[in-house]
C-alpha positions as CSV (number, residue, x, y, z in Angstrom):
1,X,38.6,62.6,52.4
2,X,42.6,63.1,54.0
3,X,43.3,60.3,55.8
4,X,46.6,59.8,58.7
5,X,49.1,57.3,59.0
6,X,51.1,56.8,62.3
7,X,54.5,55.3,61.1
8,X,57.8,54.5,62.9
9,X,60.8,55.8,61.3
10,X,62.4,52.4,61.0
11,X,59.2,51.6,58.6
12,X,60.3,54.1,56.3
13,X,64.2,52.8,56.8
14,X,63.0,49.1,56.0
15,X,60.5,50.2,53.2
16,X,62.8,52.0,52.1
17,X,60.1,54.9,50.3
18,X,58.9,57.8,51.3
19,X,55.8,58.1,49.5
20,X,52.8,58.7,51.7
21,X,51.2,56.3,49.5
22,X,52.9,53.8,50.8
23,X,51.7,53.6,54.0
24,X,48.0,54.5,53.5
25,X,45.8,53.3,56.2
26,X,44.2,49.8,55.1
27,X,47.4,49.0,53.8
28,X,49.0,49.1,57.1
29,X,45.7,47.4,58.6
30,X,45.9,44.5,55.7
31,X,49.6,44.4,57.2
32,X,48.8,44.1,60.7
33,X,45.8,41.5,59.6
34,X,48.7,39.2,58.0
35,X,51.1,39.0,60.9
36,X,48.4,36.8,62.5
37,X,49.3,34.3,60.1
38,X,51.8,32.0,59.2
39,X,53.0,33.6,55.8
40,X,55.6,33.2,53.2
41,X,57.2,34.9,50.5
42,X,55.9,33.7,46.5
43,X,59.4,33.5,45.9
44,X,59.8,31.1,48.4
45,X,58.1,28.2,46.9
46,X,57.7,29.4,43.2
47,X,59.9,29.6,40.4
48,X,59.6,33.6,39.2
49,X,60.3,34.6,35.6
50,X,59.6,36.8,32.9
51,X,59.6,36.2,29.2
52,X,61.6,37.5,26.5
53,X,63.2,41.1,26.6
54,X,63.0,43.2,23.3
55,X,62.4,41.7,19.8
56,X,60.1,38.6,19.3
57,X,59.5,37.0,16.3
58,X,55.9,36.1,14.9
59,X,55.0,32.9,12.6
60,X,51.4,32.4,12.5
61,X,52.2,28.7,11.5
62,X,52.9,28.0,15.0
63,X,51.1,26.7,17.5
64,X,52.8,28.8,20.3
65,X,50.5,31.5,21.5
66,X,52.9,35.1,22.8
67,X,50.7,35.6,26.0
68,X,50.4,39.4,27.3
69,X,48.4,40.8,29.8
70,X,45.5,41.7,27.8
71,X,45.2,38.0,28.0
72,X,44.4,37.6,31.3
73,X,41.5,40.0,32.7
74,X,39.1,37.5,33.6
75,X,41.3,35.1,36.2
76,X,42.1,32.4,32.8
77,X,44.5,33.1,30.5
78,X,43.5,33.4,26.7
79,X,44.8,33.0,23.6
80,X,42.0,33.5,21.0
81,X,43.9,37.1,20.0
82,X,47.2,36.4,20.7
83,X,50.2,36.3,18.1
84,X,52.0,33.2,17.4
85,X,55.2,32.6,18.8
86,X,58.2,31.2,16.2
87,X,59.7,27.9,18.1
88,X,62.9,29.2,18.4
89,X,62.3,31.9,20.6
90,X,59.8,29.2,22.8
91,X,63.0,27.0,22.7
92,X,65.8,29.9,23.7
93,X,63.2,30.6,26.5
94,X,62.5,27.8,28.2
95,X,62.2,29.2,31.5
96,X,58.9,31.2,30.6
97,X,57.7,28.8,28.5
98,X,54.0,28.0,30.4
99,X,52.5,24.8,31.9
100,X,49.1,23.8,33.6
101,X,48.7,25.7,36.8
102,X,50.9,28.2,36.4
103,X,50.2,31.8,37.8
104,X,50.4,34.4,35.3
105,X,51.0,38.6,37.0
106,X,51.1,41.7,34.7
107,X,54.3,43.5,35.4
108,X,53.9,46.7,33.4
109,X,51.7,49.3,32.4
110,X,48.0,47.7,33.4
111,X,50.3,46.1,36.4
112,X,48.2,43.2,38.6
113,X,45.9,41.2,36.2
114,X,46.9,37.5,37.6
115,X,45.4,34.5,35.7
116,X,45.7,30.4,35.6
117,X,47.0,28.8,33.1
118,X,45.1,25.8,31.6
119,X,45.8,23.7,29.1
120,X,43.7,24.9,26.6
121,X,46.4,28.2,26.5
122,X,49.3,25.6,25.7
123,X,52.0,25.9,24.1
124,X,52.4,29.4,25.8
125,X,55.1,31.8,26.0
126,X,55.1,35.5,27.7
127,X,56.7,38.8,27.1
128,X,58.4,40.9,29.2
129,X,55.7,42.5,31.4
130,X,54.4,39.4,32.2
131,X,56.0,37.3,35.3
132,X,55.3,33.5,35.5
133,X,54.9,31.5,38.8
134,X,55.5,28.0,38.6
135,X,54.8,26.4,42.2
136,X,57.4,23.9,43.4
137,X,55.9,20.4,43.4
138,X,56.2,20.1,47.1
139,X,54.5,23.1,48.1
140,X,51.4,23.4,50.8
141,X,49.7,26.3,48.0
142,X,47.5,25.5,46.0
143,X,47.7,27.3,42.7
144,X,43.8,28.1,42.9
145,X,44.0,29.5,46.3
146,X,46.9,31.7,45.1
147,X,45.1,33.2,41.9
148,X,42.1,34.3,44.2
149,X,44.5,35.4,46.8
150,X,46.2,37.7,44.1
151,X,43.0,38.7,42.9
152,X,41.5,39.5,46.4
153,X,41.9,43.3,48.0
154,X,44.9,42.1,50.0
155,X,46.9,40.9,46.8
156,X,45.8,43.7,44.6
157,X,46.5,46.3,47.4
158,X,50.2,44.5,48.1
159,X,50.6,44.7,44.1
160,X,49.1,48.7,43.7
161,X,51.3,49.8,47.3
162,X,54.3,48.3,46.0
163,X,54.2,49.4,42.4
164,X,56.7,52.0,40.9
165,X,56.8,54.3,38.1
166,X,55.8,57.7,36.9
167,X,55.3,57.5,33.5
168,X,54.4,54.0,33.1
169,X,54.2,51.8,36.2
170,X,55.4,48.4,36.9
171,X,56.2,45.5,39.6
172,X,59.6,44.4,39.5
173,X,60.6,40.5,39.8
174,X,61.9,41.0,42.9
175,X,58.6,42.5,43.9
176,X,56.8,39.6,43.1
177,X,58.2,37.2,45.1
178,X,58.4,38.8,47.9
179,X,54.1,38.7,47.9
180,X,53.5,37.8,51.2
181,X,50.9,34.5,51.2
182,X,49.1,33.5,54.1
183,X,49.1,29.9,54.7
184,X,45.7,28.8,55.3
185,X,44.5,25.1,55.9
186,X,44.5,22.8,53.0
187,X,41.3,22.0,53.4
188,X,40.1,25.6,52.6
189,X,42.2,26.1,50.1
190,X,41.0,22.7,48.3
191,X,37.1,24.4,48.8
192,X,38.3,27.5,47.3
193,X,39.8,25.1,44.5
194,X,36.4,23.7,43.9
195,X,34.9,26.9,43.7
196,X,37.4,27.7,41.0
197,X,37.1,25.1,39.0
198,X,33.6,25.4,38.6
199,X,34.0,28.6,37.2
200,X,36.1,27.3,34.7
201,X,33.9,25.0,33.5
202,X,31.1,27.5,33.0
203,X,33.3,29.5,31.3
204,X,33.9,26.6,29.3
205,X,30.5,26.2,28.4
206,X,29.9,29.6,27.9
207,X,32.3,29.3,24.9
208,X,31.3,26.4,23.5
209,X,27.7,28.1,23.2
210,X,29.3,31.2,21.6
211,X,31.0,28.8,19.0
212,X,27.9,26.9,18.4
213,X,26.1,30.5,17.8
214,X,28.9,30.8,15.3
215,X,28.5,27.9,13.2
216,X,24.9,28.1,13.0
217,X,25.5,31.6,11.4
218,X,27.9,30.5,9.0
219,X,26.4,27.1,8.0
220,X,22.7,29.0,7.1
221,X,25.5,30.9,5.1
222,X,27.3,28.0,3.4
223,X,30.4,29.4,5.2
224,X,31.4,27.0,7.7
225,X,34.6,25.9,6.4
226,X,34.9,28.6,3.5
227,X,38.6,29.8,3.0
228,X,39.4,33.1,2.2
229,X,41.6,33.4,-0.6
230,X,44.1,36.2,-0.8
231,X,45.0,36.3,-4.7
232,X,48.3,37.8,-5.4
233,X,48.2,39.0,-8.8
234,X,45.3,40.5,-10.2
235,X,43.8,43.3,-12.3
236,X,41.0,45.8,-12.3
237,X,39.5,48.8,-14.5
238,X,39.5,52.3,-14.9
239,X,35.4,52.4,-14.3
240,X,36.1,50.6,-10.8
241,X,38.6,52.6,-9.7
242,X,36.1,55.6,-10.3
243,X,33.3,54.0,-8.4
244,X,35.2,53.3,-5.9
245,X,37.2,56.2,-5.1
246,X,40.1,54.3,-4.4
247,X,43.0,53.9,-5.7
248,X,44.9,51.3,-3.8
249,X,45.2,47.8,-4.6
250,X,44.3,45.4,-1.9
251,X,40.6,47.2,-2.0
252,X,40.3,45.5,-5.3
253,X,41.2,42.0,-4.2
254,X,39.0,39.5,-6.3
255,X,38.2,37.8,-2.7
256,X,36.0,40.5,-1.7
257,X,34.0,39.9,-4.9
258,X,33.4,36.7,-3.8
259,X,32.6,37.3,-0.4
260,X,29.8,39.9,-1.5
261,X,28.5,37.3,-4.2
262,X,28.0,34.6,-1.7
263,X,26.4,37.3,0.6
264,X,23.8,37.9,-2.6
265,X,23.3,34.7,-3.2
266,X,22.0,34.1,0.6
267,X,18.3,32.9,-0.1
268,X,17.0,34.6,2.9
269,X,18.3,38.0,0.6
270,X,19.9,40.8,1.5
271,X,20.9,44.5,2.4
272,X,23.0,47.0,2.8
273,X,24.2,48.3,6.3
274,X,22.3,51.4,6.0
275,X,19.2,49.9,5.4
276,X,19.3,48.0,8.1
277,X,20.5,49.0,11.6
278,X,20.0,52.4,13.1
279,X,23.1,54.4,13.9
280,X,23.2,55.9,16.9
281,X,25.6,58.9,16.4
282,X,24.2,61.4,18.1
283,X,27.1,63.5,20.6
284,X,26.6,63.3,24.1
285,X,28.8,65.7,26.1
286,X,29.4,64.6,29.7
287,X,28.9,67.2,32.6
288,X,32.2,68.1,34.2
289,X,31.5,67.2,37.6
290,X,29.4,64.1,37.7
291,X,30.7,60.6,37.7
292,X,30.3,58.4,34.3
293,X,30.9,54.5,33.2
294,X,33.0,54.5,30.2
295,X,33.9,51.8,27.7
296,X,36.9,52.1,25.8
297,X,38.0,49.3,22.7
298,X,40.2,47.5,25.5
299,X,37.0,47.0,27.6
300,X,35.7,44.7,25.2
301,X,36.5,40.9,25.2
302,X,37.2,38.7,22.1
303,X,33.7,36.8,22.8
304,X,32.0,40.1,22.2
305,X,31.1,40.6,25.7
306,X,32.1,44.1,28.1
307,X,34.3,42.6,30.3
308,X,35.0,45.6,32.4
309,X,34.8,49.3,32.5
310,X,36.2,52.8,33.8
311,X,34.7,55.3,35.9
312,X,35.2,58.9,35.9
313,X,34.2,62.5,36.7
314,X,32.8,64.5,33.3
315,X,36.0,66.4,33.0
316,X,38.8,63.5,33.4
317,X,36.8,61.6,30.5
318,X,38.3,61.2,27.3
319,X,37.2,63.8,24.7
320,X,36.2,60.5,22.4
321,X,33.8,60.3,25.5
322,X,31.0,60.7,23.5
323,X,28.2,58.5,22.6
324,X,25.3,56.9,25.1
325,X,24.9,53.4,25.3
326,X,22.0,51.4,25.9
327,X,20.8,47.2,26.3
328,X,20.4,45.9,23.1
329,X,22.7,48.1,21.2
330,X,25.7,46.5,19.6
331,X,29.0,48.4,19.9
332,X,31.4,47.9,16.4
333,X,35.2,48.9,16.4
334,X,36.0,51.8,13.3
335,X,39.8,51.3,13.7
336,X,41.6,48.7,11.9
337,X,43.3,46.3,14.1
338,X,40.3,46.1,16.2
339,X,37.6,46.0,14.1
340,X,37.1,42.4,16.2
341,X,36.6,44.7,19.1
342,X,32.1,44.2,18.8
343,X,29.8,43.8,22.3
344,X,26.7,43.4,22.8
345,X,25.8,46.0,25.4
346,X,23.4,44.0,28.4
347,X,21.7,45.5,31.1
348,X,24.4,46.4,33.5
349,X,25.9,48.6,30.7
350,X,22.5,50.5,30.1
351,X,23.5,54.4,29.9
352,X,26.8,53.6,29.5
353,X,29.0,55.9,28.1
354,X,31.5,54.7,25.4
355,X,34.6,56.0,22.3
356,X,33.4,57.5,19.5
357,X,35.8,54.9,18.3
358,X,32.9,52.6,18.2
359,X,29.5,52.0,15.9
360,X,26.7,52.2,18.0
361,X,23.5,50.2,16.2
362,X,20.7,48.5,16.3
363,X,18.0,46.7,13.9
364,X,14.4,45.8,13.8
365,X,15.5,43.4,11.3
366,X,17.9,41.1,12.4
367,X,18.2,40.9,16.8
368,X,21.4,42.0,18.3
369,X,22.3,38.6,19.4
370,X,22.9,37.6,15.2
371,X,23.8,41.4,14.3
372,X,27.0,40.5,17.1
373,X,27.8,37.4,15.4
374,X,27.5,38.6,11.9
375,X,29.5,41.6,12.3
376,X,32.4,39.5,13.7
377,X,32.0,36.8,11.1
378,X,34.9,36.7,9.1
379,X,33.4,37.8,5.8
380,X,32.2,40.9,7.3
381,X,35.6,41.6,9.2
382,X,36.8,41.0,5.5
383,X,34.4,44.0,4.4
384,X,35.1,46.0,7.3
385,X,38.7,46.0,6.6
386,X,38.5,46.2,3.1
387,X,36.6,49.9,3.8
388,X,38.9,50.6,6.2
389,X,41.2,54.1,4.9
390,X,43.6,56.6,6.7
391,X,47.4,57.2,6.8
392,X,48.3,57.8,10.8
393,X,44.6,56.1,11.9
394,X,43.6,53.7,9.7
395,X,39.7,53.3,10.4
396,X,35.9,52.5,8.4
397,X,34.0,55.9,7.9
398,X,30.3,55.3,8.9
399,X,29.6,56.1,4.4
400,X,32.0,52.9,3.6
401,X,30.3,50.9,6.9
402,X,26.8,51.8,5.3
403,X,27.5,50.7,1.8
404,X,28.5,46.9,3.1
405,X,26.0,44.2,1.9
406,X,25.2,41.7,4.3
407,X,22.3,38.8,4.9
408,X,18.9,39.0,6.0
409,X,19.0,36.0,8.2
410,X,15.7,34.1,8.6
411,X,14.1,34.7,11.7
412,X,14.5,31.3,13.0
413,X,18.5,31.2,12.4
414,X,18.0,34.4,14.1
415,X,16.0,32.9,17.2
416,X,18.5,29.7,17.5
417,X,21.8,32.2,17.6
418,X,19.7,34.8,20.3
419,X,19.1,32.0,22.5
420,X,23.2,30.5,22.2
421,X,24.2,34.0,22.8
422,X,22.0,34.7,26.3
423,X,22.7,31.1,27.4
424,X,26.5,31.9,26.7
425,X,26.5,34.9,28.4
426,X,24.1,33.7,31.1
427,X,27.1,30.8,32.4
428,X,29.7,33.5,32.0
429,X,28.2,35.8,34.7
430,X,27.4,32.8,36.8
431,X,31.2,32.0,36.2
432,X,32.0,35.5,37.2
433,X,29.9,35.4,40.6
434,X,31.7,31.7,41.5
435,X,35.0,33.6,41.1
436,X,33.7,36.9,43.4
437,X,32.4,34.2,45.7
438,X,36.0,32.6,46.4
439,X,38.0,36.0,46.7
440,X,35.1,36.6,49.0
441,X,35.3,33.5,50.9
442,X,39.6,34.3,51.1
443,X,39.2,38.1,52.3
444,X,36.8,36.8,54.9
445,X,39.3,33.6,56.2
446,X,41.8,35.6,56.4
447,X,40.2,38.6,58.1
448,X,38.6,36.5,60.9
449,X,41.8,37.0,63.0
């Protein structure tokens, strides 16, 4: 539907653009709405940065976690993927090094994903498309009040109306602290706090159960604190390399030996891949004009959840577009370098659409809750990347995914994990409507004038 915008020329001289865009309808109204309000400028009482430009070294002996914005989607920063930083770039870049209650803003290419920082992050550093907001100590904002600000339509439709680019977008510095901020009572924005904070502790607990899910699997195992050993030197024979098909040498690493002999030796038993799930690898091929859900692999959180999801006409869909979805199935990554990437698919995801970059499966033998946990176990991720094969896309073919071994776990291991996993996910969504609650409670303070 076109839509009109009256404009004076002096708001295209101050804007400075010339881009309808700009000056689309609710984003005048949302402008109009503001200059009821006191406001000021982020960079007025925050300290704006960015991390390191170019090269960054990577010591996975640190305890510095490289933040980027595919940690931040869901309003807390993460750091349960995220490379370790070496100390010296953390010490030459002190200025982006991160604290409790900092703001965290994507800057580049997915451009507007703002998160809190809590402690559990720390020590943190960011890259480049990141910008950190460090509130000055005598400030009347609240750090809560501005993450759901940032995350509310007037935030994110500031951030989208004032980003730039045409082949890969981006908010400069200087465009993120000049964020107008409303300055609303402290006594809402300490409600709006509590609000938050609740959320966070569900989230807590929501992880919590998911580890606890974890270690039940790996303990019926005898895996909870088994170390996998990478052997350096190490030998093999002709009659293997035939079986096998393979000729290169980290597929004959002895610790894969042992992983599949403590999967044999499981007294529950066990099976291979293809004997237990169901693959669901039939194509489906979109209509060109009507509107489908999609998951890609970065829709997928590192807690094997969907944590969100794009929406397109038939024709605008990826041509990896191609497999239906339903509750109950479990989504597994074939690329290497995300074979992490697993979901169980609830409810709101039935008849989904998602990559043919995934395994879509299902089991009458083991439930979906203990097929997600087992699949991203780390002796199965072992497997998966030991089967893993391919020069420019390096992935697992659904023959070498079949011909993995892995446990029939009792039924009642199976029971204890299912019921971890829907609790989990259970305080997650609850977490999720606290947070849609506050950024509704802020749209509608600020809108009453």
């Amino acid at each position: 539907m076109s839509q009109i915008s009256k404009i004076k020329y002096s708001d295209i001289q101050e804007a400075k653009r010339f881009d309808a865009e700009y000056f689309k309808p609710e984003y005048l109204r949302e402008l109009n709405i503001l200059k009821n309000y006191q406001t000021k400028n982020i960079g007025d009482f925050a300290f704006i940065t960015d991390g390191q430009h170019g090269y960054h070294e990577v010591d996975n002996n640190s305890e510095i976690s490289h933040l980027t914005a595919r940690h931040m989607k869901n309003w807390f920063a993460i750091n349960e993927d995220a490379d370790r930083l070496a100390k010296w770039v953390d010490d030459k870049n002190k200025r982006s090094s991160l604290e409790e209650g900092d703001i965290i803003i994507s800057t580049r290419g997915s451009v507007g994903y703002s998160a809190l920082v809590t402690k559990e992050v720390l020590p943190a550093n960011i890259d480049q498309d990141v910008a950190r907001i460090k509130i000055n100590s005598d400030s009347n904002i609240i750090s809560t009040f501005l993450l759901v600000y940032l995350n509310s339509y007037f935030g994110q439709n500031w951030i989208s109306k004032n980003t730039t680019g045409m082949v890969q977008q981006g908010l400069s510095l200087e465009k993120v602290r000049q964020i107008k901020i409303p300055i609303l009572p402290q006594s809402f924005q300490i409600q709006i706090e509590k609000i938050v904070k609740e959320a966070y502790e569900k989230q807590n607990q929501s992880k919590l159960l998911y580890k606890e899910a974890e270690e039940i699997l790996l303990k019926e195992l005898g895996l909870l604190n088994y170390e996998i050993k990478h052997t350096l030197a190490f030998g093999t024979t002709k009659k293997e390399i035939d079986e096998a098909g393979r000729y290169d040498s980290e597929y004959f690493q002895p610790k894969y030996k042992e992983i599949i002999k403590r999967v044999e030796s499981y007294s529950g038993g066990f099976d291979t891949v293809e004997n237990i799930v169901n693959f669901k690898d039939r194509n489906f091929f979109p209509k060109e004009n009507e509107k489908y859900k999609y998951l890609a692999l970065s829709n997928i959180s590192s807690r094997g959840y969907v944590q969100d999801f794009q929406e397109e006409i038939g024709k605008n869909l990826p041509s990896r577009a191609r497999r239906k979805i339903n509750t109950g199935d479990v989504v597994i990554s074939s690329i290497e370098g995300s074979l992490s990437s697993c979901a169980l698919i609830e409810v709101e995801f039935n008849n989904f659409i998602c990559s043919t970059g995934f395994f879509v499966i299902n089991s009458e033998k083991i439930n979906s809750e203990t097929l997600l946990i087992l699949f991203k176990s780390k002796i199965i991720q072992e497997l998966l990347g030991r089967g893993s094969k391919g020069t420019i896309l390096t992935a697992i073919s659904k023959s070498e995914l079949e011909k993995i071994k892995i446990p029939l776990i009792d039924s009642k291991i199976q029971k204890q994990i299912a019921e971890k996993i829907q609790e989990s996910h259970r305080l997650r969504k609850e977490s999720k409507g606290l947070l849609e609650e506050a950024k509704r409670k802020v749209e509608e303070e600020i809108e009453k004038r």
